[in-house]
Each structure stands twice: as structure tokens, then as C-alpha cells.
N, CA, C and O atoms as a CHARMM CRD file, in Angstrom:
* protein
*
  372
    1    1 UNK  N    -15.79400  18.53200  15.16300 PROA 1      0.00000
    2    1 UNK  CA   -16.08800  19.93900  15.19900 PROA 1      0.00000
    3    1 UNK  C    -17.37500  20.15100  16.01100 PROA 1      0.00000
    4    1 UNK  O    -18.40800  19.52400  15.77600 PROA 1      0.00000
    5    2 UNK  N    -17.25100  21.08800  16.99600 PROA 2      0.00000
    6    2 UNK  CA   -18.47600  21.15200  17.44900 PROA 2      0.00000
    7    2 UNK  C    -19.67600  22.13200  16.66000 PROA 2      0.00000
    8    2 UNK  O    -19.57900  23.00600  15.79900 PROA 2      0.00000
    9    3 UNK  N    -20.68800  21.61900  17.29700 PROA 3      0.00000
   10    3 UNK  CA   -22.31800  22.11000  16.93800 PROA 3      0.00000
   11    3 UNK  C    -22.51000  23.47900  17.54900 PROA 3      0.00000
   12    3 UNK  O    -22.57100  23.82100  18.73000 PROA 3      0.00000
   13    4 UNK  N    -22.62800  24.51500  15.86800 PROA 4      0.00000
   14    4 UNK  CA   -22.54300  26.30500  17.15900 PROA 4      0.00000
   15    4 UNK  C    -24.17200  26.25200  17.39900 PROA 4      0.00000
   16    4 UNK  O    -24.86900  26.15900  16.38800 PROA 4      0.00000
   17    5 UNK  N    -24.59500  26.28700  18.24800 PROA 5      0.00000
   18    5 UNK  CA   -26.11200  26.79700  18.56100 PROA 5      0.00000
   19    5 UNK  C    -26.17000  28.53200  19.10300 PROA 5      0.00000
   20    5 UNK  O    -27.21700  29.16900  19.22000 PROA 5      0.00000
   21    6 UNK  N    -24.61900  29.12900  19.41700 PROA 6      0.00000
   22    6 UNK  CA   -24.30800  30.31400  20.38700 PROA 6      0.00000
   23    6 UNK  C    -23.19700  30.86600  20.05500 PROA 6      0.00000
   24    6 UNK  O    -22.27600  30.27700  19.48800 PROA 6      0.00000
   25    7 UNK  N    -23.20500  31.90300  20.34700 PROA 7      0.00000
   26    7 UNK  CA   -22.37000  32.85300  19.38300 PROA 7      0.00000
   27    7 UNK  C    -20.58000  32.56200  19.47500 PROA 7      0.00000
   28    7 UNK  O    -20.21500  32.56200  20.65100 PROA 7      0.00000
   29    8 UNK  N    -19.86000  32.41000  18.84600 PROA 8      0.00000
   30    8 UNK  CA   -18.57500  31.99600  18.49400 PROA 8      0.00000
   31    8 UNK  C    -17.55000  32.60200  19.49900 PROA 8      0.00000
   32    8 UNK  O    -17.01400  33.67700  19.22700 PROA 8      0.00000
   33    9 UNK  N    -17.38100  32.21200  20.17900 PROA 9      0.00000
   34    9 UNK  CA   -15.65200  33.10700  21.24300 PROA 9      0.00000
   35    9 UNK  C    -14.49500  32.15500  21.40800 PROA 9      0.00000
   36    9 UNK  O    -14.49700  31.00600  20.96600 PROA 9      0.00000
   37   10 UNK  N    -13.73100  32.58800  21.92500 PROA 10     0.00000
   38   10 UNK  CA   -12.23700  31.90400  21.54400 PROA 10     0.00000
   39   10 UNK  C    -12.37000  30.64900  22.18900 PROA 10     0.00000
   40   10 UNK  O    -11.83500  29.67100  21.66900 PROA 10     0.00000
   41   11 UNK  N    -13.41200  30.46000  23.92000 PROA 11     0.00000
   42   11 UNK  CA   -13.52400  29.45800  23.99100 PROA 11     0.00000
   43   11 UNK  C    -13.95000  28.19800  22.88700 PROA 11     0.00000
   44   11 UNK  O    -13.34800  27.17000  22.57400 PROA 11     0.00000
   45   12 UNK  N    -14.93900  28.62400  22.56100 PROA 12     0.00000
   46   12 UNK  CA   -15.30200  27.77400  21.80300 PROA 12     0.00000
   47   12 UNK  C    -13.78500  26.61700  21.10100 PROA 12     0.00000
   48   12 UNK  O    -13.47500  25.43900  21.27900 PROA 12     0.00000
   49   13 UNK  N    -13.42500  27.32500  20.59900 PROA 13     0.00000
   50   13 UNK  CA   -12.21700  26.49900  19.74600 PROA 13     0.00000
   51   13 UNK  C    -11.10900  26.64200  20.03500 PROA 13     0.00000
   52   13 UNK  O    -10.32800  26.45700  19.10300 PROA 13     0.00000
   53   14 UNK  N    -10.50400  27.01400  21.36100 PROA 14     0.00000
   54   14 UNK  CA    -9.64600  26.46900  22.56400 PROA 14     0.00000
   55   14 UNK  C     -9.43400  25.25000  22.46600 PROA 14     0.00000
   56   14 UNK  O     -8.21800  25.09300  22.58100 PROA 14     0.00000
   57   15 UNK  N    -10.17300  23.84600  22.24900 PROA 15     0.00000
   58   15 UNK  CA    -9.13200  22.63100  21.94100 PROA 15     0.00000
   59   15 UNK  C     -8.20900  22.66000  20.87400 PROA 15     0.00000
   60   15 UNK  O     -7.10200  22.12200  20.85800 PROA 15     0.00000
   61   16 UNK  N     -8.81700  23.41900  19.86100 PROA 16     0.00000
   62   16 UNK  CA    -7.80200  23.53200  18.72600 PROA 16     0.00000
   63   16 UNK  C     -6.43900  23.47500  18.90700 PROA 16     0.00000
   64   16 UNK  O     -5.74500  22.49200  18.64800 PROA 16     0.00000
   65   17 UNK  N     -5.88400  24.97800  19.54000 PROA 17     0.00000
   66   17 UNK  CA    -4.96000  25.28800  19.88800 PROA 17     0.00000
   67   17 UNK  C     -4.16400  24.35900  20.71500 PROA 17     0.00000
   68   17 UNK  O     -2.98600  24.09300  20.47800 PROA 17     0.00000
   69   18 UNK  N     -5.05300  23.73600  21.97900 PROA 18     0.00000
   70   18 UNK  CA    -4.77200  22.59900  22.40700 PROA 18     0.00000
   71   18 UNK  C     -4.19100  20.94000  21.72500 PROA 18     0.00000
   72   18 UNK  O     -3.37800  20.20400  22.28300 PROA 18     0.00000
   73   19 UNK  N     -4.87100  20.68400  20.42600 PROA 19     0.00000
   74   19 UNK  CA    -4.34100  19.65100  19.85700 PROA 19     0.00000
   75   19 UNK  C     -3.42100  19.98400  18.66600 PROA 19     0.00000
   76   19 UNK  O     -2.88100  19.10100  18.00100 PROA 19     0.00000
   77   20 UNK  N     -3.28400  21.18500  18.45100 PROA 20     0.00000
   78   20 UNK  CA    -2.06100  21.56800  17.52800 PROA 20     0.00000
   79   20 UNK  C     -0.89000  21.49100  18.82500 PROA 20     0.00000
   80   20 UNK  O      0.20000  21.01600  18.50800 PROA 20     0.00000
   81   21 UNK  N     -1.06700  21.91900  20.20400 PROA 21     0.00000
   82   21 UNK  CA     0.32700  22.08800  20.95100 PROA 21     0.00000
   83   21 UNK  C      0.57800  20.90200  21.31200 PROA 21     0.00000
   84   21 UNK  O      1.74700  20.52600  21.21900 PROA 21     0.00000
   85   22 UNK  N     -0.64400  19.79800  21.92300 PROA 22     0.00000
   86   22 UNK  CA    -0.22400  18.74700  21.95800 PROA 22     0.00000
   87   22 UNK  C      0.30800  17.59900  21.11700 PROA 22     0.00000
   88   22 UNK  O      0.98500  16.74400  21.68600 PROA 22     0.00000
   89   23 UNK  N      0.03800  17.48900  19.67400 PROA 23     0.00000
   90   23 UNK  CA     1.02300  17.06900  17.82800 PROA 23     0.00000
   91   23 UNK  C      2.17600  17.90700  18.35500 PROA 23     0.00000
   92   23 UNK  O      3.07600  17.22900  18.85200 PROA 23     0.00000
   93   24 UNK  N      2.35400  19.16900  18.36200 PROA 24     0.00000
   94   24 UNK  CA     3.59300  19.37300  18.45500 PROA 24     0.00000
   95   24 UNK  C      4.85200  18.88100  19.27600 PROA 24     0.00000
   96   24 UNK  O      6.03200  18.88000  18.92600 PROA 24     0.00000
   97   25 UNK  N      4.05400  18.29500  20.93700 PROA 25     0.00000
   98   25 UNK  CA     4.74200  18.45400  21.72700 PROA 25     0.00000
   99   25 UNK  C      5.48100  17.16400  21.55200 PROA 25     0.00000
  100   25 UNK  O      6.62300  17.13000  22.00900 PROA 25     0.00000
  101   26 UNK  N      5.05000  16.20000  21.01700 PROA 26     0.00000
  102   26 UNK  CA     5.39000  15.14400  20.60200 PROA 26     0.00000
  103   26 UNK  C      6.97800  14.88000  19.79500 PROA 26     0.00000
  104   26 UNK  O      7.71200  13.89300  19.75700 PROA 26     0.00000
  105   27 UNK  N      7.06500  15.94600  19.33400 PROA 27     0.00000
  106   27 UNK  CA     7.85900  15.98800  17.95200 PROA 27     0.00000
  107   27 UNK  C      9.06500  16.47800  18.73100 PROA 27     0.00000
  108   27 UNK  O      8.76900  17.10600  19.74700 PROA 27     0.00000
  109   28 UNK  N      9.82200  16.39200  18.58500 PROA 28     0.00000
  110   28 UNK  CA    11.47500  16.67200  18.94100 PROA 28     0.00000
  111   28 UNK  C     12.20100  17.98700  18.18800 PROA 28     0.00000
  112   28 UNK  O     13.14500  17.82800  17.41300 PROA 28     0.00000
  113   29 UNK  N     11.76600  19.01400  18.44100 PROA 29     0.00000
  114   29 UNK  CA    11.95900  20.07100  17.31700 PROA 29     0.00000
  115   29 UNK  C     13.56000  20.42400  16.98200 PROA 29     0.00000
  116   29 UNK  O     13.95700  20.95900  15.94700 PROA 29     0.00000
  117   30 UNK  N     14.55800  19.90200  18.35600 PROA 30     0.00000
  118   30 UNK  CA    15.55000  20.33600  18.29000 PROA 30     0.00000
  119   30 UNK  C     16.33000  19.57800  17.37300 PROA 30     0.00000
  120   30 UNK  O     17.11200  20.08700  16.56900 PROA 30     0.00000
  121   31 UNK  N     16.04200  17.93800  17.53900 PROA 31     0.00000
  122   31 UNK  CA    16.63400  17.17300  16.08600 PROA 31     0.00000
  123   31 UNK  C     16.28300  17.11100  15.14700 PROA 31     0.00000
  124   31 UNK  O     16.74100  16.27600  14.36600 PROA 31     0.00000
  125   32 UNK  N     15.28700  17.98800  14.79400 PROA 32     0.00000
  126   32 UNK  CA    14.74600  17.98500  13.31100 PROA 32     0.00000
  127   32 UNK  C     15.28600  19.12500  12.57400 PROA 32     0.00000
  128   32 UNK  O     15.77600  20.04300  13.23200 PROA 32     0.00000
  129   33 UNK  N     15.26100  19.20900  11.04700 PROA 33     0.00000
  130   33 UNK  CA    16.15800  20.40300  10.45300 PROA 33     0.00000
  131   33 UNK  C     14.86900  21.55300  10.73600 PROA 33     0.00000
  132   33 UNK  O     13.86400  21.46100  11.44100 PROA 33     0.00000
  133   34 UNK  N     15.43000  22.77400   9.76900 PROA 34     0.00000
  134   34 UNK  CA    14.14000  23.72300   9.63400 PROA 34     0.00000
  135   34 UNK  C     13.56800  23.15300   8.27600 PROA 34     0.00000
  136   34 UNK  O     12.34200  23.26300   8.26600 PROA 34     0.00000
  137   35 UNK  N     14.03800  22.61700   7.20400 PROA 35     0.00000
  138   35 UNK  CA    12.94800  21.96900   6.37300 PROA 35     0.00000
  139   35 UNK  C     12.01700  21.21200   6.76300 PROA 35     0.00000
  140   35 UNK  O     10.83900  21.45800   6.50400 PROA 35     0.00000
  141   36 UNK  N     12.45900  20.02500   7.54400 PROA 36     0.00000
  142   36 UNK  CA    11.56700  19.37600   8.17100 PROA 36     0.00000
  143   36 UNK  C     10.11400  19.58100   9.29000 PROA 36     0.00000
  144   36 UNK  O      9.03600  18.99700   9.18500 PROA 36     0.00000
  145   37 UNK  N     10.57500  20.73100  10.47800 PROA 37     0.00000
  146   37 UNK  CA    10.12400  21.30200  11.19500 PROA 37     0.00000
  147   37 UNK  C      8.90700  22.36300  10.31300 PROA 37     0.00000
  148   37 UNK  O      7.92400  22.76000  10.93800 PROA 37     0.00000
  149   38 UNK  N      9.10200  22.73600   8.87300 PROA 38     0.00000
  150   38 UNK  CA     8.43400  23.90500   8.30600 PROA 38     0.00000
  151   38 UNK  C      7.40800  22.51300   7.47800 PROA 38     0.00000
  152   38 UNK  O      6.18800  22.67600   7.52600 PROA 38     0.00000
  153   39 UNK  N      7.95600  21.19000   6.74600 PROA 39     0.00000
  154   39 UNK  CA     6.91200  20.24000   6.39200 PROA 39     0.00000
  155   39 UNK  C      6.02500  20.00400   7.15500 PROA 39     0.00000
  156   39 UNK  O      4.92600  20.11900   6.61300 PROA 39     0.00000
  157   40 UNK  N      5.97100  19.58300   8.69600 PROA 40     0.00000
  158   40 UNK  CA     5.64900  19.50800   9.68200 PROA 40     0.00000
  159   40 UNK  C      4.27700  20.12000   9.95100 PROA 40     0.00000
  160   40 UNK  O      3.17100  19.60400  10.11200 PROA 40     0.00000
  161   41 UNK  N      4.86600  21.88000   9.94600 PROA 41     0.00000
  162   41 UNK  CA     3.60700  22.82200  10.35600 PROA 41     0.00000
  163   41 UNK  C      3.17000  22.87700   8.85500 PROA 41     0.00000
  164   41 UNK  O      1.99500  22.51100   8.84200 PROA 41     0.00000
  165   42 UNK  N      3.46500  23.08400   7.94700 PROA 42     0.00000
  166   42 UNK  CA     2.46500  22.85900   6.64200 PROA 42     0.00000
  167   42 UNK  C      1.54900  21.43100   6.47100 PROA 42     0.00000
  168   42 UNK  O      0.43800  21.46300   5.94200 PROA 42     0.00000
  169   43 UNK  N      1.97600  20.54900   6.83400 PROA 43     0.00000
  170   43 UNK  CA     1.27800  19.26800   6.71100 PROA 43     0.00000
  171   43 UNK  C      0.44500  18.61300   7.84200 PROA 43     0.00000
  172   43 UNK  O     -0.63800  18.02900   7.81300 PROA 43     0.00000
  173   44 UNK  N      1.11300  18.83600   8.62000 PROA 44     0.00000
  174   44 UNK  CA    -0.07600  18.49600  10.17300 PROA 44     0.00000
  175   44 UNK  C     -0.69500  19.99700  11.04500 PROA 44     0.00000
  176   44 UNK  O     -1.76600  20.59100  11.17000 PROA 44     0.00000
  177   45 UNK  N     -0.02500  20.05900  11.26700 PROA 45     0.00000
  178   45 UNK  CA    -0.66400  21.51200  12.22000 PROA 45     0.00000
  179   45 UNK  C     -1.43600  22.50700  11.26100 PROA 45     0.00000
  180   45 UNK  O     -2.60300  22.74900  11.57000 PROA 45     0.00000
  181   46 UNK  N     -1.02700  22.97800  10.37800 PROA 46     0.00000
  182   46 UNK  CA    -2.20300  23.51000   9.75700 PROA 46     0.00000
  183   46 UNK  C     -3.10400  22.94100   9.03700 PROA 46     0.00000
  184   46 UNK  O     -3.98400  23.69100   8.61600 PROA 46     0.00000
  185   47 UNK  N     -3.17500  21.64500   8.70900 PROA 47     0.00000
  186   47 UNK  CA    -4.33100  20.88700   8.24700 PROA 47     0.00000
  187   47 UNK  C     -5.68700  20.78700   9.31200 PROA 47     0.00000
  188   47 UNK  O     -6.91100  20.80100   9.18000 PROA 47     0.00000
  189   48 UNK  N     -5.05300  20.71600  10.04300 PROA 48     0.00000
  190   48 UNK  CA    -5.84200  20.64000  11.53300 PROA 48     0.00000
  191   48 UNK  C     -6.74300  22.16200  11.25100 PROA 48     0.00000
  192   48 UNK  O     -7.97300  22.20100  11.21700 PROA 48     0.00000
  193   49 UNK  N     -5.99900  23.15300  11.09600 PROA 49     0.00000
  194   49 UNK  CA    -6.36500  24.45200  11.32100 PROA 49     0.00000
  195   49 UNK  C     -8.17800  24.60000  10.15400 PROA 49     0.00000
  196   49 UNK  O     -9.36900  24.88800  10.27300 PROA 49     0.00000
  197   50 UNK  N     -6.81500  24.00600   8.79300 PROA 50     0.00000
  198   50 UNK  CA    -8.14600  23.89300   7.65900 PROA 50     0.00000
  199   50 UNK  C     -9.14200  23.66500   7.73100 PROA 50     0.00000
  200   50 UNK  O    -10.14300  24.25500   7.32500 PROA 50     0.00000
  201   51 UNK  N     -8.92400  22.22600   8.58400 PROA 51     0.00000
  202   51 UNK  CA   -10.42100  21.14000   8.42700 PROA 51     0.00000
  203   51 UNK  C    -11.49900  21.93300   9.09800 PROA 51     0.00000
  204   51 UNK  O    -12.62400  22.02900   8.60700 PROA 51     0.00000
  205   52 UNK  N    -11.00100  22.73700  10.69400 PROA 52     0.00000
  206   52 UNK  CA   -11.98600  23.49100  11.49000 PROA 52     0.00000
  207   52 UNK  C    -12.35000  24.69700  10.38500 PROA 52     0.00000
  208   52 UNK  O    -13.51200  25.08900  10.49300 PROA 52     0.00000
  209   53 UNK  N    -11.66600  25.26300   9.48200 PROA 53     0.00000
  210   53 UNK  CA   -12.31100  26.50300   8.74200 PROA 53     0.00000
  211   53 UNK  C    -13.12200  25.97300   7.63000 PROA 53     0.00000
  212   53 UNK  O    -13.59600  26.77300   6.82300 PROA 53     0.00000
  213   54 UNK  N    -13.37800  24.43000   7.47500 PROA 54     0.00000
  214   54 UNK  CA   -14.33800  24.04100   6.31300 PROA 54     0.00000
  215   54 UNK  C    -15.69500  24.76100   7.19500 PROA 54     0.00000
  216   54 UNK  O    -16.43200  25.70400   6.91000 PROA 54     0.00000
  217   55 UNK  N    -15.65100  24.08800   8.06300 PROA 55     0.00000
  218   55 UNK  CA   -17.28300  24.53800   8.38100 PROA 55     0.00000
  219   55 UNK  C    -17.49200  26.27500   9.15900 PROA 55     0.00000
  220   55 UNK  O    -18.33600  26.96200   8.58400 PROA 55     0.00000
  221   56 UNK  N    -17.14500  26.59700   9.75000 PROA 56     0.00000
  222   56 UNK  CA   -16.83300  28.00800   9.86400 PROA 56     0.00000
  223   56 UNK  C    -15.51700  28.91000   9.98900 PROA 56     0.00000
  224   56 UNK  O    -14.40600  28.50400   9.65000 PROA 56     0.00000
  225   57 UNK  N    -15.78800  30.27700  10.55500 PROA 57     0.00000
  226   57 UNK  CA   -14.88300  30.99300  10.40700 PROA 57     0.00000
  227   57 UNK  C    -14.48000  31.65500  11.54400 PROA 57     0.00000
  228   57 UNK  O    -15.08000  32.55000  12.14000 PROA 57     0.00000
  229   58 UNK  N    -13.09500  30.99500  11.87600 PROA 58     0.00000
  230   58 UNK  CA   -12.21900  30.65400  12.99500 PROA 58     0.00000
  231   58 UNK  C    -12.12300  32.13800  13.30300 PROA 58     0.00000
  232   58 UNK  O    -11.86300  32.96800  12.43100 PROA 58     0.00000
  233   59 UNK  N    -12.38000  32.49300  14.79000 PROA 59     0.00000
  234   59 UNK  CA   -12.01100  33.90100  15.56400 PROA 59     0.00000
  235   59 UNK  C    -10.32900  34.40100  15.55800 PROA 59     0.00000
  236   59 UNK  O     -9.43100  33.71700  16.04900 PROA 59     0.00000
  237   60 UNK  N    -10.13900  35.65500  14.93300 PROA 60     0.00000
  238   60 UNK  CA    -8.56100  36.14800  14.95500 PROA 60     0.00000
  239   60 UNK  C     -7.67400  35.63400  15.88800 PROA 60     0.00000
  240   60 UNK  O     -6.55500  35.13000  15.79400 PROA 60     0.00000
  241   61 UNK  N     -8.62100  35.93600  17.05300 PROA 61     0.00000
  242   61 UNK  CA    -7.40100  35.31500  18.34100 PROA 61     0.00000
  243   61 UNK  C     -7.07800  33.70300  17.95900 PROA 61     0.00000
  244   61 UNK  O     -5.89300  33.37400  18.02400 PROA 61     0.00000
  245   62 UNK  N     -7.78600  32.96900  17.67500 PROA 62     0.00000
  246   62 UNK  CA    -7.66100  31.42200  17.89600 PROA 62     0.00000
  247   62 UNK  C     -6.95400  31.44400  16.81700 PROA 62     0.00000
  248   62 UNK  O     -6.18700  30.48200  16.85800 PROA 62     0.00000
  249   63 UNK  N     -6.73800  32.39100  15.33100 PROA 63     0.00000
  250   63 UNK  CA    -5.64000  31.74300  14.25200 PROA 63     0.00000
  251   63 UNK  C     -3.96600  32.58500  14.52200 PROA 63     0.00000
  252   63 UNK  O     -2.89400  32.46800  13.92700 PROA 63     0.00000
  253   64 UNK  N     -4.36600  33.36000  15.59700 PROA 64     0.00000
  254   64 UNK  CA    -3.27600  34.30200  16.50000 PROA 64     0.00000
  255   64 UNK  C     -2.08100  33.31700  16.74000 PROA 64     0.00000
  256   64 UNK  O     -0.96600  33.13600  16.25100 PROA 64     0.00000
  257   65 UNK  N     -3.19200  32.52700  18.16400 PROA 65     0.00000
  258   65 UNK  CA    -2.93000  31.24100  19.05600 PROA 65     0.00000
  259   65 UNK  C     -1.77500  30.51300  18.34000 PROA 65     0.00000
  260   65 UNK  O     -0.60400  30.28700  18.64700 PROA 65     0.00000
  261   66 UNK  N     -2.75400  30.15400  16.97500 PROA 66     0.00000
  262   66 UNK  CA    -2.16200  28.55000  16.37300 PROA 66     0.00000
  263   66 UNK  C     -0.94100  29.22200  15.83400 PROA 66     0.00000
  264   66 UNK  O      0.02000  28.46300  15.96100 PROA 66     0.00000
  265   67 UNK  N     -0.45900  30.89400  15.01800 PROA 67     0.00000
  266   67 UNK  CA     0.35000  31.40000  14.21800 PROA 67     0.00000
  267   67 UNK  C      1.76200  31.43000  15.48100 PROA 67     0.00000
  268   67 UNK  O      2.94600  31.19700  15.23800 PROA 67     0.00000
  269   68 UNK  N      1.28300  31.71100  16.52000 PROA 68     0.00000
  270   68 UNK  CA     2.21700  31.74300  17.83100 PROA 68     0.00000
  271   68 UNK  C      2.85700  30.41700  18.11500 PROA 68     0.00000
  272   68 UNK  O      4.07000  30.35100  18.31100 PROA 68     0.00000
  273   69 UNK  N      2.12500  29.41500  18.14400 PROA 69     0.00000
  274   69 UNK  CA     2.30900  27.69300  18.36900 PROA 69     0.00000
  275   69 UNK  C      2.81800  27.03800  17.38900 PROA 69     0.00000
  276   69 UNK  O      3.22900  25.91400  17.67700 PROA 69     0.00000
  277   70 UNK  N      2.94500  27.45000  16.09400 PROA 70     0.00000
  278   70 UNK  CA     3.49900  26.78900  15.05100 PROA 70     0.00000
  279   70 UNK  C      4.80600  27.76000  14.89500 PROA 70     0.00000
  280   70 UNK  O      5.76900  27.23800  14.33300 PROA 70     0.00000
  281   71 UNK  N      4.95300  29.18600  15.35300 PROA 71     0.00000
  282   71 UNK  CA     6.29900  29.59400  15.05000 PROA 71     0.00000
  283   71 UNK  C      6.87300  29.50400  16.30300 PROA 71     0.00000
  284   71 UNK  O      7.27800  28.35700  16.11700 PROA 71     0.00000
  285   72 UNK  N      7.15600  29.69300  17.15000 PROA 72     0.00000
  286   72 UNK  CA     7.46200  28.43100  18.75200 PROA 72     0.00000
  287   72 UNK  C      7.66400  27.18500  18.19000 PROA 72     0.00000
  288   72 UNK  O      8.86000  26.91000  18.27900 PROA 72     0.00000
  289   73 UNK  N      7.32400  26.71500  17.90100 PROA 73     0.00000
  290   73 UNK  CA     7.61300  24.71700  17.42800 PROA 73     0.00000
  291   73 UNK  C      8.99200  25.59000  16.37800 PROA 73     0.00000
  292   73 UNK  O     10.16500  25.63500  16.74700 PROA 73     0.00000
  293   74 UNK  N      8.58600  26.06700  15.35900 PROA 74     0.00000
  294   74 UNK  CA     9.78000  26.29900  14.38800 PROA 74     0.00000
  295   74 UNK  C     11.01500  27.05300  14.67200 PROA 74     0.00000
  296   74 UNK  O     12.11200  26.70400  14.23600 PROA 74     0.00000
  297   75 UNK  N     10.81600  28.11200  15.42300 PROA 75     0.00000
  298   75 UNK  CA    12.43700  28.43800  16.38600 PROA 75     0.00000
  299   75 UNK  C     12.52700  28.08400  17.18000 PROA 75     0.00000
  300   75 UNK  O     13.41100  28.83300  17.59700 PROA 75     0.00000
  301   76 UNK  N     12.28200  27.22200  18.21000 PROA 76     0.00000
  302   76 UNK  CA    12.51200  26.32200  19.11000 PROA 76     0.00000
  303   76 UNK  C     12.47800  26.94000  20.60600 PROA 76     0.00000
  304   76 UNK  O     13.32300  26.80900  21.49100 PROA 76     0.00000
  305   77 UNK  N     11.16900  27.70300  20.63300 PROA 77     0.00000
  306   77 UNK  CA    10.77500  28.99100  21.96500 PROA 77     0.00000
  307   77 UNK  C     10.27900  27.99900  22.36600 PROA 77     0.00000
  308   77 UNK  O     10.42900  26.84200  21.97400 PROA 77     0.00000
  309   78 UNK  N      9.40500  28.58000  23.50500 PROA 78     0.00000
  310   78 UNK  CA     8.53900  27.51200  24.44800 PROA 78     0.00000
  311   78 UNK  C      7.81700  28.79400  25.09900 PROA 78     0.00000
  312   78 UNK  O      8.42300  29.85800  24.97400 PROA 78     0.00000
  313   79 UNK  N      6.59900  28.80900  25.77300 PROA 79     0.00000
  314   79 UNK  CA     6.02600  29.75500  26.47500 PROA 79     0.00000
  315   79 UNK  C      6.52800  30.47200  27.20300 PROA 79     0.00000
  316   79 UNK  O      6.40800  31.68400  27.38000 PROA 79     0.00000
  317   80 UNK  N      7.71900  28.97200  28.11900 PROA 80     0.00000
  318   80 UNK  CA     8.77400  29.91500  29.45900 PROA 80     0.00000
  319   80 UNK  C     10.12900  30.17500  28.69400 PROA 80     0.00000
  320   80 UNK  O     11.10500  30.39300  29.41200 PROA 80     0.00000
  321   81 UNK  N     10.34200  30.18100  27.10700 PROA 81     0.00000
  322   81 UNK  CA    11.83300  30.63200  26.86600 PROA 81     0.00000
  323   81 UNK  C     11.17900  30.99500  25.29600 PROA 81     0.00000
  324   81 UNK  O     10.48200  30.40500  24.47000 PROA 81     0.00000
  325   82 UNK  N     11.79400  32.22600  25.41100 PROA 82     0.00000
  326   82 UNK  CA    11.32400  32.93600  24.20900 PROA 82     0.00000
  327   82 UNK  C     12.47300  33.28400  23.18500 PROA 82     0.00000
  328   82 UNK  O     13.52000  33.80000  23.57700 PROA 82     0.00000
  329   83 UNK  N     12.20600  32.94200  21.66900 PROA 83     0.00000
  330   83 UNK  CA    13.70000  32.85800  20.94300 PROA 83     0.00000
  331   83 UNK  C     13.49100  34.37000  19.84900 PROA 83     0.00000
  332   83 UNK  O     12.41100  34.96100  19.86000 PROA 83     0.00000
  333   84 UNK  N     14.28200  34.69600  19.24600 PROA 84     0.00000
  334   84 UNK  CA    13.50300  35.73900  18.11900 PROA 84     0.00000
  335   84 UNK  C     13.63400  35.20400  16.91700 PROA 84     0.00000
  336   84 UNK  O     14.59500  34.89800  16.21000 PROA 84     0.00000
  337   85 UNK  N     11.99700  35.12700  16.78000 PROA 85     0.00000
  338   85 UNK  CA    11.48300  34.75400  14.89700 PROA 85     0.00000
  339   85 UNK  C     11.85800  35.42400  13.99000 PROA 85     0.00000
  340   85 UNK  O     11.19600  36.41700  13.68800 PROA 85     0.00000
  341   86 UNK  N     13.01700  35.09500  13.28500 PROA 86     0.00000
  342   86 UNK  CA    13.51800  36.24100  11.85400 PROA 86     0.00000
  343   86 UNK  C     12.49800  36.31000  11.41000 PROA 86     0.00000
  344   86 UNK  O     11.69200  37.18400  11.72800 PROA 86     0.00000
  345   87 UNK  N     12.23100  35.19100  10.36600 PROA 87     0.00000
  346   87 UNK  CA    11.22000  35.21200  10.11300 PROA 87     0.00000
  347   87 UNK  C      9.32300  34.77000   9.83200 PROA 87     0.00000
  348   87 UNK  O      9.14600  33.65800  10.32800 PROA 87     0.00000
  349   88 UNK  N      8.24000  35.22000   9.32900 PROA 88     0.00000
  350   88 UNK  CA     7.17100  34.34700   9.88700 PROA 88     0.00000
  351   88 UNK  C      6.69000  33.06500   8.93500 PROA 88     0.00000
  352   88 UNK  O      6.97100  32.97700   7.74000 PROA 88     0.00000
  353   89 UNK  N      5.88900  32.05700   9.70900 PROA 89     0.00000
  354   89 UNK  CA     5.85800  30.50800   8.88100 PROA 89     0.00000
  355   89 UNK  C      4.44100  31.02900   9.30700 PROA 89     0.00000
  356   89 UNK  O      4.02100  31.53200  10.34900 PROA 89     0.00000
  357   90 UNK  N      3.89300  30.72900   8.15800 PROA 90     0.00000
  358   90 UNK  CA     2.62600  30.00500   7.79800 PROA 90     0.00000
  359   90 UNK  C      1.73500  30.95400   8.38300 PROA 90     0.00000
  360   90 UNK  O      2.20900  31.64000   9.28800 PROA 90     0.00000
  361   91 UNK  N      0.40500  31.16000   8.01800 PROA 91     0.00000
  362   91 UNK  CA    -0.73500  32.03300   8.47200 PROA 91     0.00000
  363   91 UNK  C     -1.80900  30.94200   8.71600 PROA 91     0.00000
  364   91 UNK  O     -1.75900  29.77700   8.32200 PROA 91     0.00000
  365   92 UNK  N     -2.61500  31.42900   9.31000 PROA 92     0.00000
  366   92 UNK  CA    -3.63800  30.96200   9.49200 PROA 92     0.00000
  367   92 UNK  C     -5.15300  31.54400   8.17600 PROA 92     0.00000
  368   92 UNK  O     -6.28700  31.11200   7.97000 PROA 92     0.00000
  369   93 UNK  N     -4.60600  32.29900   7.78500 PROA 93     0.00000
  370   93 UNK  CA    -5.96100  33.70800   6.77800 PROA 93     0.00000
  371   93 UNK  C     -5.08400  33.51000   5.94300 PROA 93     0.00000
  372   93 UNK  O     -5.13600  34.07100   4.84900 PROA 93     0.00000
């Protein structure tokens, strides 16, 4: 986690988002069930999210980011193909 000496903006915690998409990208979303895919973002990707909110308090956009990146991994969108989310997994707040 980095050291804030300066005031908090989305840069700041831009890798985040970055190492939740990159865990994800790893994962094969299309052979996995939706139970599995929903263990997944409850157990890795938002743990990730947690550990950064022990020490402060993560900017809307950046728990936006991760709420966008974990429901993409779970209906099986991608940035360039967009699917429709019945319904929503997991919050960040």
C-alpha cells in the first residue's frame, strides 16, 4: 500500500484496479460456472479491495472501477464486448 503524503485521487490507486484485472485475466471465466466465478470475486478480487480499505478510504471512482471489473469477469463482457448484467455482484461500500 502506498505512503499518502498528498491528497488522494484515483491515480493514486489505479494499480488496484490494475491487479484485480490482471487475477482476473488469468482465470478462464467462460469454463467456470456462475457459482464458481461469484467464489472467485468474493474471495480474491475483493479481498484485494479490503486489504487497501484497512488503511484508508478508497475514492468512489476506484470502488466504481473494481464493481465494473468484477461484474465483466462474472457475465463474461470485456471492455470491447459488452454483455447485460441482470443482476449486480458484490460492492465495494
Amino acid at each position: 500500500m502506498p505512503l499518502l503524503h498528498s491528497r488522494v485521487t484515483k491515480v493514486t490507486y489505479s494499480n488496484l484496479v490494475d491487479k484485480v484485472h490482471a487475477r482476473q485475466a488469468s482465470w478462464k471465466s467462460k469454463i467456470l460456472s456462475a457459482t464458481r466465478r461469484a467464489t472467485l470475486i468474493q474471495a480474491i478480487t475483493s479481498a484485494i479491495a479490503v486489504y487497501a480499505m484497512q488503511t484508508s478510504k478508497l475514492p468512489m471512482s476506484i470502488c466504481e472501477d473494481l464493481d465494473k471489473v468484477n461484474r465483466n469477469f462474472f457475465w463474461g463482457g470485456s471492455e470491447k464486448k459488452h454483455k447485460v448484467h441482470f443482476v449486480s455482484v458484490g460492492s465495494c461500500v
